[in-house]
C-alpha positions as CSV (number, residue, x, y, z in Angstrom):
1,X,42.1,15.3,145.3
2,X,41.4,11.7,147.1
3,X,41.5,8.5,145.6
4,X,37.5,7.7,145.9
5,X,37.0,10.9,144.2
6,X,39.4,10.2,141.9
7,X,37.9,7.0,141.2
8,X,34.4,8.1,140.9
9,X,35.3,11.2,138.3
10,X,37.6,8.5,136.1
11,X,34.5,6.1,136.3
12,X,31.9,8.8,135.7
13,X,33.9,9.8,132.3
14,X,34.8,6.0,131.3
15,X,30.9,5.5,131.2
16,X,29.9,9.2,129.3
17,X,33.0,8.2,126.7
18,X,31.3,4.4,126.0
19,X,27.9,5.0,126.5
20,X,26.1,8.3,125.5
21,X,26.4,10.7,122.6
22,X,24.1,13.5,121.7
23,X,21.3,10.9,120.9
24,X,22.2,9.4,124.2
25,X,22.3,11.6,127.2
26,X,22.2,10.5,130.7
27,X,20.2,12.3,133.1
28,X,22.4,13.2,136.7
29,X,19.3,10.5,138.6
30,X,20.6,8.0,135.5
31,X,24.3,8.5,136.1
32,X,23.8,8.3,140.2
33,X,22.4,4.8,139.8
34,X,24.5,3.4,137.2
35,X,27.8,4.6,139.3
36,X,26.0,3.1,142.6
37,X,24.9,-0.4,141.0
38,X,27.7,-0.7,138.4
39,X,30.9,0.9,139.9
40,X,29.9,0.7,143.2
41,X,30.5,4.2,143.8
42,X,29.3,6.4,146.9
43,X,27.8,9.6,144.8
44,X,25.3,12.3,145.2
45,X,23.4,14.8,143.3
46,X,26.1,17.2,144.7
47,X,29.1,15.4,144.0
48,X,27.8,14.3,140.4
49,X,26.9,17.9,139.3
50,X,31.6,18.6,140.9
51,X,32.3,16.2,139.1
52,X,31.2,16.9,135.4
53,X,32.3,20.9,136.6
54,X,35.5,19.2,137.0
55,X,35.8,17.3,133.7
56,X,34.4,19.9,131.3
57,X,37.3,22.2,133.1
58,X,40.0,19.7,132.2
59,X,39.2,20.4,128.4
60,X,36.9,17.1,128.1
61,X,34.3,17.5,125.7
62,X,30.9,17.1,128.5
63,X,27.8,18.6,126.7
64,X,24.5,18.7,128.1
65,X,20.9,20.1,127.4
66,X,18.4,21.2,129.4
67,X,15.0,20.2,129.8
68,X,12.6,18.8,132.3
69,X,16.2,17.8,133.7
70,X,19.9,18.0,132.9
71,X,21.4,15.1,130.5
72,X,25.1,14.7,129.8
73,X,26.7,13.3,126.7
74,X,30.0,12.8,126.2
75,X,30.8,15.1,122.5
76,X,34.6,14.4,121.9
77,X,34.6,11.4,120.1
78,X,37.6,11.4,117.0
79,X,35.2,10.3,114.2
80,X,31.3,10.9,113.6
81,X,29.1,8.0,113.0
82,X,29.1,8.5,108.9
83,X,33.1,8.7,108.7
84,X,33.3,5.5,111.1
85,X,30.9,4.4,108.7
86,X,33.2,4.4,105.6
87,X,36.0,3.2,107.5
88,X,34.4,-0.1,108.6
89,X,32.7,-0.4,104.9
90,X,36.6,0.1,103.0
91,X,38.1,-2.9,105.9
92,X,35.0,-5.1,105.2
93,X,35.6,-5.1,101.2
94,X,38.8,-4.6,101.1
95,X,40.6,-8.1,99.4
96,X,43.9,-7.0,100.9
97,X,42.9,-7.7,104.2
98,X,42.0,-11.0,105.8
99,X,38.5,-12.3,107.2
100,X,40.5,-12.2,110.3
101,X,42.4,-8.8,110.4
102,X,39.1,-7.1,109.1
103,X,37.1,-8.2,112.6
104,X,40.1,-6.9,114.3
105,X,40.3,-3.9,113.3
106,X,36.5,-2.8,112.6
107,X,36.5,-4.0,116.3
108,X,39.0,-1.3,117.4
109,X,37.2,1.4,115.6
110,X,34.5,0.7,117.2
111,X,36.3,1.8,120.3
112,X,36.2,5.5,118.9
113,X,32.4,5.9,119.5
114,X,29.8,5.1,121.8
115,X,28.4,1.9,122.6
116,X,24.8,3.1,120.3
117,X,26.9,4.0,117.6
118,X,29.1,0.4,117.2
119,X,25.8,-1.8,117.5
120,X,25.1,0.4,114.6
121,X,28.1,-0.1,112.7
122,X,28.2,-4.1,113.4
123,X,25.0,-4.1,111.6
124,X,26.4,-2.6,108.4
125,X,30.1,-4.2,108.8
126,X,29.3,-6.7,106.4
127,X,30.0,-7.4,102.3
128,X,28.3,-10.6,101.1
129,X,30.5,-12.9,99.8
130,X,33.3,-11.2,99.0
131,X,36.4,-12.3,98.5
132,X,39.4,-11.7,100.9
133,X,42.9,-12.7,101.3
134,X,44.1,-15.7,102.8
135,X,47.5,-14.1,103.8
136,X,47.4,-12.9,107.5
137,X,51.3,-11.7,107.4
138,X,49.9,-9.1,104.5
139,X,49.4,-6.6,107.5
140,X,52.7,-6.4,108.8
141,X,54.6,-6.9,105.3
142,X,53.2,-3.6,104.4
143,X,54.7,-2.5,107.2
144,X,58.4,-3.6,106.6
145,X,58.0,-2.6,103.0
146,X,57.5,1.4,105.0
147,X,60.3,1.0,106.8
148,X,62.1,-0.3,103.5
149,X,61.2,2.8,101.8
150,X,61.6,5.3,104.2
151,X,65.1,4.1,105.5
152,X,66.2,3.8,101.4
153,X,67.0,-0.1,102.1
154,X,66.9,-3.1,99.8
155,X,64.3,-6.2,100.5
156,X,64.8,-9.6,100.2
157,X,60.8,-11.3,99.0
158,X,60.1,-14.6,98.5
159,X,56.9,-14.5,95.7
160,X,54.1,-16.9,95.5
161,X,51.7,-18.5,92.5
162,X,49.1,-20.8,92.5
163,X,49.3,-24.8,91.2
164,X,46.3,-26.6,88.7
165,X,45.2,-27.9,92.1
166,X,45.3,-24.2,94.3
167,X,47.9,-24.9,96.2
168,X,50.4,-22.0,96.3
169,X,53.8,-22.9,95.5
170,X,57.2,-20.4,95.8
171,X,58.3,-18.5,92.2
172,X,62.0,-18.1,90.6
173,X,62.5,-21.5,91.8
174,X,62.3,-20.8,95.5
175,X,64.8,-18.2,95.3
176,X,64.3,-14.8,96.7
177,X,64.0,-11.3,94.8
178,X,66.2,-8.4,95.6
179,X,64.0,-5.5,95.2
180,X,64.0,-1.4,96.1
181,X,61.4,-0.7,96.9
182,X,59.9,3.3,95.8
183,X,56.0,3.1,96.4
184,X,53.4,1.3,97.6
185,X,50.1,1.5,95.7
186,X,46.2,0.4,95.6
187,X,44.7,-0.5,93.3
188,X,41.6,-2.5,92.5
189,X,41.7,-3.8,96.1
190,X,44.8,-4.8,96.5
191,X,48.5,-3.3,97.3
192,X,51.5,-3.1,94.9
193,X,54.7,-3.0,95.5
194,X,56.5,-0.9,92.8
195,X,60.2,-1.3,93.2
196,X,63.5,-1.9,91.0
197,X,64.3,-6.0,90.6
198,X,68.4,-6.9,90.7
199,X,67.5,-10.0,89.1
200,X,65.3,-9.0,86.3
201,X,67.5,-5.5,86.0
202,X,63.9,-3.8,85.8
203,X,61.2,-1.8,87.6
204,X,58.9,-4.4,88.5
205,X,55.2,-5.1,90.3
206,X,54.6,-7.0,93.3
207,X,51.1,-7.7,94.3
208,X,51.4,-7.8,98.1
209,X,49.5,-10.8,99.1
210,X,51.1,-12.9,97.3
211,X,54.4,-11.8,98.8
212,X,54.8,-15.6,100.9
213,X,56.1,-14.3,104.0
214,X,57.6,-11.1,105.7
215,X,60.3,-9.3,103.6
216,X,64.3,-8.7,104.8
217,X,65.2,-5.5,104.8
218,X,69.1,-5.7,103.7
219,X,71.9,-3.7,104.9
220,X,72.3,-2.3,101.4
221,X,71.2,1.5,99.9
222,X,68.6,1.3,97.9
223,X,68.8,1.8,93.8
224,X,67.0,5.3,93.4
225,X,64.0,5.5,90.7
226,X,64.8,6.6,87.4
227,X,64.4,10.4,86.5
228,X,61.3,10.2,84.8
229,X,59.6,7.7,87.8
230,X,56.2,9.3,88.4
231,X,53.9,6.6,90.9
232,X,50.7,9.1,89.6
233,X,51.3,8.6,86.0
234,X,52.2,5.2,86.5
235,X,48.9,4.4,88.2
236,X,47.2,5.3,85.7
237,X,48.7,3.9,83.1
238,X,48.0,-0.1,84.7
239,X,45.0,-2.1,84.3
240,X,45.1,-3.9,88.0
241,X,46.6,-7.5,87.2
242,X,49.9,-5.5,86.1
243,X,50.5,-8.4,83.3
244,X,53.2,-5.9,81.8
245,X,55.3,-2.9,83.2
246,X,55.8,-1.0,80.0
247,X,53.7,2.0,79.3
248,X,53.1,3.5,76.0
249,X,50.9,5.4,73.7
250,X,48.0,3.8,72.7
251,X,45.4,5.6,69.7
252,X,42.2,4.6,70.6
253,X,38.5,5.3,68.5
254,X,35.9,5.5,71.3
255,X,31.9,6.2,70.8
256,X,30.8,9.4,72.6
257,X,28.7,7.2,75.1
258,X,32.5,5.8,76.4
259,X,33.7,9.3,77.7
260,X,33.0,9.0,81.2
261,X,35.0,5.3,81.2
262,X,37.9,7.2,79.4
263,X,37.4,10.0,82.0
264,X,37.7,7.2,85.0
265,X,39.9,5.5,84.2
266,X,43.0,8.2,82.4
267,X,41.7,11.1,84.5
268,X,40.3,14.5,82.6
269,X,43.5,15.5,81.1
270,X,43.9,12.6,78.6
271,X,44.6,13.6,75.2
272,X,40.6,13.5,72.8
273,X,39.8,14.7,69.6
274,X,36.4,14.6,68.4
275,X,35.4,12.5,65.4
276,X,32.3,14.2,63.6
277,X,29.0,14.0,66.5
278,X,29.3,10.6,68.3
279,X,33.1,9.9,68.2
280,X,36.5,10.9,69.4
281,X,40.2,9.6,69.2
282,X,41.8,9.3,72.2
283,X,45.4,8.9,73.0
284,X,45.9,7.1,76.4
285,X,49.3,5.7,78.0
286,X,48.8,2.2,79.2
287,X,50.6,-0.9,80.0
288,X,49.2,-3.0,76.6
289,X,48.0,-6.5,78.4
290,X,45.7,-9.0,78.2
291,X,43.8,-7.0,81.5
292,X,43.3,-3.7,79.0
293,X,42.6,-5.7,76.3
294,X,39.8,-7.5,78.1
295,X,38.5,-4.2,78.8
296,X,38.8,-3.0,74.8
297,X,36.4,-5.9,74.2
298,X,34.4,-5.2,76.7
299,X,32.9,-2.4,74.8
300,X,31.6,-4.3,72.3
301,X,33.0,-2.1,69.2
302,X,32.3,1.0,70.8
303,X,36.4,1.3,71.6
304,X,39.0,0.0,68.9
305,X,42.8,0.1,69.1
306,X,44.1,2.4,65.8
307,X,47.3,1.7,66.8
308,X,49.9,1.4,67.7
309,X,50.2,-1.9,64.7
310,X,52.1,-4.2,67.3
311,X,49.4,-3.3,70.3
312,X,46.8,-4.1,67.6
313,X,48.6,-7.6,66.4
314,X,48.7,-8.4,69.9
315,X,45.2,-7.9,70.5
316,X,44.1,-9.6,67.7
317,X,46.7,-12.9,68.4
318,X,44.6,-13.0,71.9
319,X,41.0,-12.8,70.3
320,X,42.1,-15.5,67.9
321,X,44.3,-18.0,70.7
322,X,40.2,-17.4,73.0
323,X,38.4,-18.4,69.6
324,X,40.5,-21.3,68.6
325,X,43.0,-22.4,70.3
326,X,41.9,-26.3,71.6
């Protein structure tokens, strides 16, 4: 094959792939011109018709419906318009991600359709005022945190707070934490890093942007999770800001019209037993903190803690420090 057919074919296909899909066909008079005025290609009616022949028999996905005339559409692209859709929506409101990284990426998927399609999705790539991380190295400290877990390798992370005056300041006095790292998880927006803490001789929660900069991995072996380590129970066992990493049983008296907020949050096999017509006891595993707490009172009395007595001290203490504590 020559290079000027070469040429042509590769430009032919590099304009089907960007601009057409089945709600954009190009007719063979449409393609001629736009290879003559744009690629400033020598073509003809002939030579167009070889050239498709050729490309559909390379295994390239060249569709095209007949009517008054022959249009061509290009049919092979990864992702349809709805699933690209999602994508671009789960980037855009995602809190994990920065302003910055989210235009990035959305831009590259927008690569993966036609030219139509991502005017489209630019018009829907957009949360009102939501907010997203400030940390741009978030992206690629997930990525060393993979590499952590799949090569079974310690990580040195320095963590980061926030001052009266929201300025971020470095935790543990500056001084990094040695963690191994088993799973990273998301939750409520943002990633966790669930891993085992030398210096607090604990399992312990992360939240990844507020990891200050990108982890070390260390030449050490990793300290393997404990027997009973199970990331899906865990996960639902946390209420988001992670305040403690303990789980236990919690007795719970919920009105019949809580269920489905039982059900979404503990999954269909929690543990209920019905209470005359409008009422059940539930028995959940949770991490007891002021985040589930907040959500107990939430309810308004429709959900109250039976025990057990320490979980319900504690959640009394907090009502009374909100009430009167100056």
């Amino acid at each position: 094959m020559e290079n000027g057919t070469k040429h042509r074919i590769l430009y032919l296909y590099q304009h089907l792939l960007q601009h057409t899909d089945a709600e954009h066909p190009l007719s063979t008079a449409e393609l001629i011109k736009i290879l003559k005025e744009q690629y400033t290609v020598k073509v003809s009616r002939n030579t167009i018709s070889d050239d498709l022949a050729t490309l559909h028999d390379c295994g390239l996905h060249i569709e095209h419906y007949e009517s008054t005339q022959n249009k061509y559409y290009y049919d092979g692209h990864a992702y349809d318009l709805a699933e690209l859709k999602l994508l671009t929506d789960a980037i855009s409101s995602s809190r994990f991600i920065t302003r910055r990284k989210s235009d990035e990426l959305i831009t590259k998927l927008l690569t993966l359709t036609s030219a139509a399609n991502a005017t489209k999705l630019r018009r829907h790539a957009y949360v009102s005022g939501r907010v997203k991380s400030d940390n741009e190295q978030g992206y690629y400290i997930v990525d060393v945190i993979h590499e952590a877990i799949d090569t079974r390798r310690k990580i040195q992370l320095i963590y980061a707070d926030y001052d009266v005056n929201k300025k971020r300041y470095i935790t543990n006095g500056g001084v990094p934490y040695t963690v191994s790292p088993y799973t990273l998880e998301w939750d409520g927006d943002y990633y966790y890093l669930r891993g085992f803490c030398d210096e607090r001789q604990a399992v312990r929660t992360f939240r990844i942007d507020r990891v200050a900069e990108q982890p070390k991995i260390l030449n050490q072996i990793a300290v393997s999770p404990p027997e009973d380590y199970s990331p899906a129970q865990y996960s639902k066992c946390v209420f988001r800001m992670f305040d403690t990493d303990q789980p236990e049983e919690v007795q719970l008296q919920c009105h019949i019209s809580t269920m489905k907020y039982l059900i979404d949050n503990f999954g269909m096999d929690v543990k209920m037993e019905p209470i005359g017509e409008d009422s059940f006891r539930a028995n959940v595993l949770v991490c007891a903190s002021s985040t589930f707490y907040r959500w107990i009172f939430g309810f308004n009395g429709k959900i109250k803690i039976l025990g057990p007595e320490a979980v319900k001290t504690a959640y009394r203490e907090m009502l009374q420090k909100a009430l009167y504590e100056e």
